[in-house]
C-alpha positions in Angstrom: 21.8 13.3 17.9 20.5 10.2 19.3 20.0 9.7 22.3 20.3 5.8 23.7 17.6 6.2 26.8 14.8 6.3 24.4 13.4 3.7 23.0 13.2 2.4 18.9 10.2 3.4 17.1 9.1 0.9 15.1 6.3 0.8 12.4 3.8 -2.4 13.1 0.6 -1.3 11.0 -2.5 0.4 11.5 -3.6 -2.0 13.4 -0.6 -4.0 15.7 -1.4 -6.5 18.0 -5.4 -7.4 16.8 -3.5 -10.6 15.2 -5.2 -12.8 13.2 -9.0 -13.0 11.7 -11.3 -15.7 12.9 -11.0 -18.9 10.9 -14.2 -18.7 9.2 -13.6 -15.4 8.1 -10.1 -16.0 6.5 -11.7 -19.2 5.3 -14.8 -17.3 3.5 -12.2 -14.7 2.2 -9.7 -17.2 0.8 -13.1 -18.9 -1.0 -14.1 -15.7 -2.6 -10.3 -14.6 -3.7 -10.1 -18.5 -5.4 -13.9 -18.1 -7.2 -12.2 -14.4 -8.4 -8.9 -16.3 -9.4 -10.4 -18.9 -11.4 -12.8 -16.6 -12.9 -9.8 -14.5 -14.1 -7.4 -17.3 -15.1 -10.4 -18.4 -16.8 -11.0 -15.2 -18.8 -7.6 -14.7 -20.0 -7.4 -18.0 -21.4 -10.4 -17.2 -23.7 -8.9 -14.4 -25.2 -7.5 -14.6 -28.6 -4.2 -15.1 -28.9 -2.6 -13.5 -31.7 1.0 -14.5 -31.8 3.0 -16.4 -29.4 2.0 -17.8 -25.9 4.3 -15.0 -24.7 2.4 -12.2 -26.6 -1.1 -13.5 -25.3 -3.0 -10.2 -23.6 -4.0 -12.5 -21.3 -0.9 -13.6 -20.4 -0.2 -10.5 -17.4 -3.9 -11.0 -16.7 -3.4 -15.1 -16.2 -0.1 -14.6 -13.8 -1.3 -12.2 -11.0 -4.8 -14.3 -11.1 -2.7 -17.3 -10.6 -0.3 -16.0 -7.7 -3.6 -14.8 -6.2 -5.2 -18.5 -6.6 -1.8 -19.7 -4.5 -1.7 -17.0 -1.9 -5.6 -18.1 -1.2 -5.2 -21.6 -1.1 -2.3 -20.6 1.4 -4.8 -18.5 3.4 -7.5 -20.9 3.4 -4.9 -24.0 4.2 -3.5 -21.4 7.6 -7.4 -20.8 8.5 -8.1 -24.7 8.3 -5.1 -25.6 10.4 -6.1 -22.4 12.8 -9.5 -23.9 13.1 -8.6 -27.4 13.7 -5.7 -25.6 16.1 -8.6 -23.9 17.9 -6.2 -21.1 18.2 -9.0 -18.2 17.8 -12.5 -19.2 17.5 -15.0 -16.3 18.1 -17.8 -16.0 17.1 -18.5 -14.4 13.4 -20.7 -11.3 14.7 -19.3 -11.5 18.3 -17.6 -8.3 19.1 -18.5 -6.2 15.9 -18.2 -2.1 15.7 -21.4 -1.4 14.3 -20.3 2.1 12.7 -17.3 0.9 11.5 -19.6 -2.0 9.8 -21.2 0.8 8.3 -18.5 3.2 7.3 -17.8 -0.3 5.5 -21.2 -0.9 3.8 -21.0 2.8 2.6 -17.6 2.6 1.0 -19.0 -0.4 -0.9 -22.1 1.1 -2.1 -20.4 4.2 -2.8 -17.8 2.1 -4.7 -20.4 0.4 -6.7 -22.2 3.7 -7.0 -19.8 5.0 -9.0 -18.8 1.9 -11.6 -22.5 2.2 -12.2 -22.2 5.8 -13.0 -19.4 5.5 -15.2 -21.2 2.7 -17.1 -24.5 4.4 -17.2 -24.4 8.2 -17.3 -21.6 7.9 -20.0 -20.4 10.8 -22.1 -18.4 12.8 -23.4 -18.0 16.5 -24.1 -14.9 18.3 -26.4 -13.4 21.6 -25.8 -9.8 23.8 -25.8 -8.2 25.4 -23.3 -5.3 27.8 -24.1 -5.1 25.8 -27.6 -5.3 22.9 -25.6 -7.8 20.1 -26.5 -9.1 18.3 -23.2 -12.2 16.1 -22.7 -14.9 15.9 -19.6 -17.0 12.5 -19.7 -18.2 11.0 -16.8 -15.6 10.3 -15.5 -14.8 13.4 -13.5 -17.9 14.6 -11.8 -18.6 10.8 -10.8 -15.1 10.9 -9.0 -15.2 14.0 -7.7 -19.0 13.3 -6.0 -17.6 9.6 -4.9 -14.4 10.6 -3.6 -16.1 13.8 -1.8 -18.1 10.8 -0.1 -15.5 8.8 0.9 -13.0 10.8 2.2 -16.1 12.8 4.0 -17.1 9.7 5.6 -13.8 8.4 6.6 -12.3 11.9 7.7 -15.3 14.1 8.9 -13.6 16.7 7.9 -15.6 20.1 6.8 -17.1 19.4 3.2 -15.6 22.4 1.2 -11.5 20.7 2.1 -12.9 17.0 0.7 -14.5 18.4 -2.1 -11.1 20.7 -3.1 -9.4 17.6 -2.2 -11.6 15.7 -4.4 -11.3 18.4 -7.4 -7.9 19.1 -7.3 -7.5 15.4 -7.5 -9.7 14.3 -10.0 -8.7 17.4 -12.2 -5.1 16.3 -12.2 -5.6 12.6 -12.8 -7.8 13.2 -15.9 -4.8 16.0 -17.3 -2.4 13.0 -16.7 -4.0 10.9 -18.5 -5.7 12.9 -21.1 -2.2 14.7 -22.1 0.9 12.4 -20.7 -0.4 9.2 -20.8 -2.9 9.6 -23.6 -5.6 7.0 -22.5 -9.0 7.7 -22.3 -10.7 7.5 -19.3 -13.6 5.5 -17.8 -17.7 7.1 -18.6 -16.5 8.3 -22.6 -17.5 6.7 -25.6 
């Protein structure tokens, strides 16, 4: 049962009480999340529209670009007023966790690593399983060697559990999609 002595756990974040960014770096975020808005809102309207407004492909796309565009002008506007507020004003590199930084800089290249792969090393190869026609293109050993990297570098973990991890997980998504969903995946033709 419960017992009233002890106190409420309660779930703040990963990260509870760091509060908020510094003002220039909420401010350089919000500029980068309005160039990617625009960008996108921008896109979508350039797509041919074949019926109605309503039946546009870019409709979906134009929407979610737009609420981003407001949520960044909202961050930016906060990061202004913080600034002017002088509520937190460190300096940019002041108190930075150098492997952490580059746990960071490797997720990125890893991430870019693998649209690369997908894009470049596409292909595609056909063949049955128990009657069952399934496909391997890129798409699987590029996850399985990126997502081995990530979770290694975030984890440390021994390699043979990320790379099961990574296999089981990669194997599972492609069946989904190859024979529920019936979409082909990224790195095919």
């Amino acid at each position: 049962m419960s017992n009233p002595d002890q106190p409420e756990i309660k779930f703040e974040g990963e990260e509870a009480g760091t509060g908020f960014a510094s003002p220039a770096l909420d401010l350089i975020a919000s500029i980068i999340l309005i160039a990617i808005a625009v960008a996108v809102m921008a896109a979508s309207v350039a797509l041919p529209m074949p019926g109605a407004i309503h039946t546009a492909p870019g409709l979906l796309p134009f929407i979610v670009a737009a609420s981003l565009l407001l949520m960044a002008l909202g961050l930016g506007a906060s990061s202004l007023v913080r600034r002017r507020a002088s509520i937190y004003m460190p300096a940019l590199l002041a108190d930075r966790d150098i492997p952490t930084d580059l746990r960071s800089l490797l997720l990125a290249c890893a991430v870019a690593v693998y649209i690369a792969a997908l894009h470049i090393l596409a292909f595609q190869q056909n063949f049955s399983i128990f009657g069952t026609s399934l496909k391997l293109s890129a798409f699987e050993p590029a996850t399985i060697l990126t997502l081995t990297t990530i979770i290694h570098v975030s984890w440390r973990g021994p390699i043979w559990i990320t790379a099961v991890v990574s296999i089981t997980w990669t194997a599972i998504l492609s069946l989904v999609f190859q024979l529920v969903f019936r979409i082909p995946l990224p790195g095919s033709f």
